[in-house]
C-alpha positions in Angstrom: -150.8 -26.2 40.5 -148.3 -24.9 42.7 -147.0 -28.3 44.8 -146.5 -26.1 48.5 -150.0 -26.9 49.2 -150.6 -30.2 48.4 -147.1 -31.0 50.4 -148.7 -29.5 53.3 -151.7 -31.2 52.8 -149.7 -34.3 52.7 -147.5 -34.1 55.7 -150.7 -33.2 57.9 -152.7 -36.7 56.7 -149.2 -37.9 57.1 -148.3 -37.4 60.7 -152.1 -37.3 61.9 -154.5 -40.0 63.2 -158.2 -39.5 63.0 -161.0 -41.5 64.5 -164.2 -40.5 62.6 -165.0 -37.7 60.1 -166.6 -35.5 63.1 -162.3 -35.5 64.6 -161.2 -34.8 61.1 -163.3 -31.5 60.6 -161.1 -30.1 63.5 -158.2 -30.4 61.7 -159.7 -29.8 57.9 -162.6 -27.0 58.9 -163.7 -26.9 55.2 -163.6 -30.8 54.4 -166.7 -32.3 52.9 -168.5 -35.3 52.4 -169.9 -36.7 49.8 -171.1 -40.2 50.1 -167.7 -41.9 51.2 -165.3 -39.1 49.9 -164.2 -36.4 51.4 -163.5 -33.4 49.6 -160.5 -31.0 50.4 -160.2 -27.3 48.8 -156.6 -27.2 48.1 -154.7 -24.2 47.3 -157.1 -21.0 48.2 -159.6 -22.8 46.7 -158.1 -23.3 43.0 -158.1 -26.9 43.6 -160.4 -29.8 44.9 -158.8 -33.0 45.9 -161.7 -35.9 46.8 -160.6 -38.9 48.7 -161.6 -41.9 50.5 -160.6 -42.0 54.1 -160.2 -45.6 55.6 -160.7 -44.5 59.4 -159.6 -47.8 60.9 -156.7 -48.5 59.3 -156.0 -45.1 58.8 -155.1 -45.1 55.0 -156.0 -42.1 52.3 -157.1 -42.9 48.8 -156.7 -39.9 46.3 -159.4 -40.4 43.6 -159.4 -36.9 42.1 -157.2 -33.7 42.2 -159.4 -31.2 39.9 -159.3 -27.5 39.4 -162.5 -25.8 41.1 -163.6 -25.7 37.0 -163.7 -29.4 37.0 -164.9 -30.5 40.1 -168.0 -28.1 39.5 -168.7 -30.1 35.9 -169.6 -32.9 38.6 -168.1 -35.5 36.4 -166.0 -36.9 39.5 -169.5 -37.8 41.7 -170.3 -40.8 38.5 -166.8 -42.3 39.9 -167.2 -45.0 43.0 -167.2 -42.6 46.1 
């Protein structure tokens, strides 16, 4: 995976502040939950990166970067969202 968009992924969570999922999705249009993950496409879609968002304290936890291959196996959703 090329590391451009992941770096740019990472300097907007970086130098952003979001209140609630519903102020997130105006920043990340195609985010999606999934019970307390939100899932990124990264890279055109090539990639999937699923994390947990800690709204009050404002911390990111990366549990999975997969290729769109991966994430579609569905192995990821048995991990602690």
């Amino acid at each position: 995976m090329g590391e451009t968009p992941l770096k740019t992924w990472f300097q907007v969570i970086s130098s952003s502040t979001f209140k609630n999922f519903a102020e997130f999705r105006q920043t990340f249009g195609s985010a999606d939950l999934f019970k307390n993950c939100t899932i990124f496409n990264i890279s055109g879609n090539s990639f999937r990166l699923i994390a947990a968002i800690h709204y009050k304290s404002q911390i990111v936890f990366i549990r999975n970067i997969l290729t769109h291959t991966d994430y579609d196996k569905e192995k990821w959703k048995d991990d602690r969202c």
